[in-house]
C-alpha positions in Angstrom: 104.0 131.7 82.8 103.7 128.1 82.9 103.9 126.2 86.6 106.5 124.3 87.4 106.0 121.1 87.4 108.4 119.2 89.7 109.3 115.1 89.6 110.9 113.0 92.1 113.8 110.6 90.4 113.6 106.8 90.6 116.7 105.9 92.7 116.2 101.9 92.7 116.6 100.9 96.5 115.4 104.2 97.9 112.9 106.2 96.4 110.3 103.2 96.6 106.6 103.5 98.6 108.1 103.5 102.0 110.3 107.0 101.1 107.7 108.3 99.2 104.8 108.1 101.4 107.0 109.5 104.3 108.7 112.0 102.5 105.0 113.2 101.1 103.7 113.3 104.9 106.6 115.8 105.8 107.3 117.9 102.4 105.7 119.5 99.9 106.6 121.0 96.5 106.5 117.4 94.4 104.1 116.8 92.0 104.0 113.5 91.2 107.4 110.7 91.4 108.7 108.1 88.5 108.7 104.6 90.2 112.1 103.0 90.4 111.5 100.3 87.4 110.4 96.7 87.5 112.1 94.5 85.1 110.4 92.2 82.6 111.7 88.9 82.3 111.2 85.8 80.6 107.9 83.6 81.7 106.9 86.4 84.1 103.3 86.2 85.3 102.2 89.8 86.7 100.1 89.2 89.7 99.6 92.2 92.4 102.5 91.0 94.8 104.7 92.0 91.7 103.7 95.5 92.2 103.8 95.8 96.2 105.6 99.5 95.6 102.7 100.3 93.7 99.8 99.6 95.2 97.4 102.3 95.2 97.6 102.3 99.4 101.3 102.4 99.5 100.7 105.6 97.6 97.9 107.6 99.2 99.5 111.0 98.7 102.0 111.6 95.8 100.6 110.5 92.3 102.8 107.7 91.0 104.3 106.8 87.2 105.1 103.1 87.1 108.5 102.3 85.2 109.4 99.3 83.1 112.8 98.4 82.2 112.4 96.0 78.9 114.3 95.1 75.7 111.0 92.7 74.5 108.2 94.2 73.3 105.4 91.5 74.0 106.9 91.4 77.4 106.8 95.3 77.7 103.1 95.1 76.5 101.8 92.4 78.8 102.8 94.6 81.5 101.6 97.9 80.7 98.8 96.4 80.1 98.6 94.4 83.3 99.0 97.8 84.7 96.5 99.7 83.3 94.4 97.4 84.8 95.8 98.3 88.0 94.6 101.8 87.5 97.6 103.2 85.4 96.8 105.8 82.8 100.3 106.5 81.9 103.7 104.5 82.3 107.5 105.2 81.5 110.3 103.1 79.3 113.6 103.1 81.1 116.0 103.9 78.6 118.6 105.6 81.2 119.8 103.2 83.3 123.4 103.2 82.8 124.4 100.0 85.5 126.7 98.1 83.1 124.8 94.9 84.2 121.4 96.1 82.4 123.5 97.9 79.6 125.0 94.9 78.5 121.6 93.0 78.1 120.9 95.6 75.6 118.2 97.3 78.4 118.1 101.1 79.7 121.0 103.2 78.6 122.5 100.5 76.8 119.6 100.2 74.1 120.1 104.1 73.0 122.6 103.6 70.3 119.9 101.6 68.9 118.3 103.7 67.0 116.1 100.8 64.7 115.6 99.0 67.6 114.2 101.7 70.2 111.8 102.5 66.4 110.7 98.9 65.9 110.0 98.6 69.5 107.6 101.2 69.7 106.3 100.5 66.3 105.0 97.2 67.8 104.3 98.4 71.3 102.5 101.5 70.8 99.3 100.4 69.1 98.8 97.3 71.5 99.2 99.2 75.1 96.6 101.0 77.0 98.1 103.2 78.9 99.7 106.8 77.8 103.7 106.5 77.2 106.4 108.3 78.1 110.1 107.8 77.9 113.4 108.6 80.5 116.6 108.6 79.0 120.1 109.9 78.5 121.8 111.6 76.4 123.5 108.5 75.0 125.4 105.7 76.1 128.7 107.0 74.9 127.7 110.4 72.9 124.9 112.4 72.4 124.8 111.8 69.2 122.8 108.9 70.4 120.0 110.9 71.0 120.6 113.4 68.5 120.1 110.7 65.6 117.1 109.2 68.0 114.7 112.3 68.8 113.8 112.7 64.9 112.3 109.1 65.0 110.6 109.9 68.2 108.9 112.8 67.0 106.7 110.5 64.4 105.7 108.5 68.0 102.5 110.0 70.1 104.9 110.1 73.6 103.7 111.7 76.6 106.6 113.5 77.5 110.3 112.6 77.5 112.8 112.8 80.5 116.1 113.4 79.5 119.3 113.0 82.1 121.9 114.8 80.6 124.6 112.9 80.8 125.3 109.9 78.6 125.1 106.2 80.3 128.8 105.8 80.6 129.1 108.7 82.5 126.5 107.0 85.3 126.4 110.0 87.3 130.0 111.4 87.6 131.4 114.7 85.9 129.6 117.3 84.5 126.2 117.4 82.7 126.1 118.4 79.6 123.5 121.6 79.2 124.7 121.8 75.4 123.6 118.7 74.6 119.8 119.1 76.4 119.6 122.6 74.8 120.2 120.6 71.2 117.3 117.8 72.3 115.4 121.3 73.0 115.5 122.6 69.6 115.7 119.0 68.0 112.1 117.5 70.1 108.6 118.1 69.4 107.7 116.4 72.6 107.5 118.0 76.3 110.8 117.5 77.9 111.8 117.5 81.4 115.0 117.9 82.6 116.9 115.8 85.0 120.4 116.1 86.6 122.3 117.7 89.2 119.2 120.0 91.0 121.0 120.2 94.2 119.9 123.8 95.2 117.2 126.3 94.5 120.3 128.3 92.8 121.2 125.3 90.6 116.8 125.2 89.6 117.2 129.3 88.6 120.2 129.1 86.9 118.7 125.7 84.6 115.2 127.3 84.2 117.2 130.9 83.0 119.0 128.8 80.8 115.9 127.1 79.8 112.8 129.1 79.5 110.5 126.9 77.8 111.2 123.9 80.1 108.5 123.7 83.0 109.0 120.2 83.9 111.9 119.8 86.3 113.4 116.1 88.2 115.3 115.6 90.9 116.9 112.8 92.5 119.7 112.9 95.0 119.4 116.7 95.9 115.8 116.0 97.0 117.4 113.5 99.2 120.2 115.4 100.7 118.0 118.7 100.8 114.3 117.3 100.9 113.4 121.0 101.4 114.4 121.7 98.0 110.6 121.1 96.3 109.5 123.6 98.2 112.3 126.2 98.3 111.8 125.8 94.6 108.0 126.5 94.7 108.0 129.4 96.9 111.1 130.8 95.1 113.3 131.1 98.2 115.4 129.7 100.2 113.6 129.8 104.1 112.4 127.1 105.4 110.3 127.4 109.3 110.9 124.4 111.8 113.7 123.1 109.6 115.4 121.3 112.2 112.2 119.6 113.5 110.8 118.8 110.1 114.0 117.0 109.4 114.0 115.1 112.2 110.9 114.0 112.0 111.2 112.8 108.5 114.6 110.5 109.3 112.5 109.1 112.7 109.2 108.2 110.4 111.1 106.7 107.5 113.1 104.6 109.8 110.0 103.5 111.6 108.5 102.6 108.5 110.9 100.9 107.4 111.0 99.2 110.6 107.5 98.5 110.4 107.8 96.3 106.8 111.5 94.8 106.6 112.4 91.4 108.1 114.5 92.1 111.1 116.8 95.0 112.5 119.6 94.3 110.7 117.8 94.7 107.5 116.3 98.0 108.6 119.8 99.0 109.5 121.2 98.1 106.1 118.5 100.5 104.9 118.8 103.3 106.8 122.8 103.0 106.0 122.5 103.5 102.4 120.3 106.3 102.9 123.1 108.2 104.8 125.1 108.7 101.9 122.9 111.2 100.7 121.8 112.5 104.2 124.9 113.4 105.4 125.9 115.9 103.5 123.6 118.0 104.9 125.2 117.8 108.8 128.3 119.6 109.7 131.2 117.1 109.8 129.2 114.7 107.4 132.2 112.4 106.7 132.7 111.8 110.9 128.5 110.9 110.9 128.7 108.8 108.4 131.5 106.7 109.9 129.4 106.6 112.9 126.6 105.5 111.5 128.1 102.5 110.1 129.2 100.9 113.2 125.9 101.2 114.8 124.4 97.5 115.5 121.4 97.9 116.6 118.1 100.3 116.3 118.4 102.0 119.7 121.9 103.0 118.7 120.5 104.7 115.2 118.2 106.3 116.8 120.1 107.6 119.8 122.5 108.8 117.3 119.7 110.6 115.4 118.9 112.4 118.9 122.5 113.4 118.9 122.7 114.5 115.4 120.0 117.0 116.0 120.3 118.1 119.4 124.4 119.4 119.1 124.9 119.9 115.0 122.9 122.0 112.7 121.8 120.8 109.3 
């Protein structure tokens, strides 16, 4: 049986070096995490302050895939090639993000129901970049027929890999995904796939990996953010965890101390920490009243009093 193989989502504005270095010094069961993407743009000169999230130092523990959102090809090149350089063997082409500002520009999610265009891209990319290619996408922007007419013209292309959110861009990530439509980009790809959407609990992981036998490669986004046990519980097949409580709380004191420790200012760090909660919450009973509490807090000995709190009278 093959190992699973699991990936952490990029989730632009939290999954970056910060999360992931604190998150790796706490839990275990991730393999390796898909950067949030840098954009290319035009006159864009790639020097290393472009690549801070990156850095080899801001990433001592869990092995990192750079991602590039793009729609030009010479732009796309320069910078793979800039960071293979860095030390990259192997980069990723956002062709999922479904934010309507990046669709409309013809970039991530918004480029997949161009079929010639995603083929001439890679026609002229391919043979001029360094590093090893893989690509993250949806099912379509619309339809999966997007991807359906798509994955025949990938399978002439020597990809890494591709990771496939099922659900299409317009969908962002409401409603259901659609497991038909992976099962057809199964039997319709030559390349490895890994699948990506809604792996919230280790029964949600069993149920996808019944359904899909010959899938070994496995991402998850917000349910390793509400649960960040999940990697684990997924790797040793069940669902105990020892020093739950403790672990937790150490993680949410160490990320906001890291945070602390790089942003300009407490009110920045607060902002932070704030949009993290939507996802943390969930995991405390009466979720909806911490939330609400948490966004009135004004200063960092309030957040982390109410952490105390959190932990000492609620269980997770």
């Amino acid at each position: 049986m093959a190992e699973t193989i699991l990936y952490l989502a990029p989730m632009r504005g939290f999954t970056d070096h910060i999360f992931r270095k604190t998150y790796a010094e706490h839990f275990t069961g991730l393999d390796c995490a898909v950067a949030p993407f840098i954009a290319t743009g035009k006159n864009t000169t790639y020097k290393k302050k472009h690549i801070k999230d990156l850095w080899p130092e801001n990433n001592p523990s869990l092995p990192v895939i750079p991602q590039i959102l793009s729609s030009n090809a010479k732009d796309f090149t320069e910078f793979a090639n800039f960071l293979f350089d860095s030390g990259y063997g192997a980069i990723n082409w956002n062709l999922g993000c479904p934010f309507p500002m990046v669709a409309r520009k013809g970039r991530g999610a918004g480029m997949l129901p161009h079929t010639e265009t995603i083929q001439a891209f890679l026609n002229e990319v391919l043979p001029k970049i360094k590093p090893g290619l893989s690509l993250k996408l949806r099912l379509g922007w619309e339809t999966r027929e997007d991807i359906l007419r798509l994955l025949p013209i990938l399978n002439s292309f020597p990809l890494e890999e591709l990771i496939i959110h099922a659900r299409t861009g317009v969908q962002r990530y409401q409603g259901d995904v659609d497991l038909e439509g992976f099962q057809a980009c199964v039997s319709a790809s030559r390349h490895s796939l890994v699948y990506n959407g809604d792996i919230r609990t280790l029964e949600d992981f069993r149920s996808l990996s019944e359904r899909f036998p010959g899938v070994h490669k496995w991402m998850i986004g917000r349910g390793c953010l509400t649960h960040p046990f999940l990697p684990q519980c997924i790797k040793q097949n069940r669902p105990d965890i020892e020093n739950e409580l403790e672990r937790r709380k150490n993680f949410l004191e160490a990320l906001f101390h890291g945070y602390n420790d790089v942003l300009d200012g407490p009110g920045h760090v607060l902002n932070k920490m704030k949009g993290f909660w939507q996802y943390f919450a969930p995991a405390f009973s009466g979720h909806e009243k911490t939330i609400k509490r948490i966004k009135k807090i004004r200063n960092p000995d309030e957040y982390l009093k109410l952490l105390a709190e959190l932990f000492e009278f609620s269980e997770p």
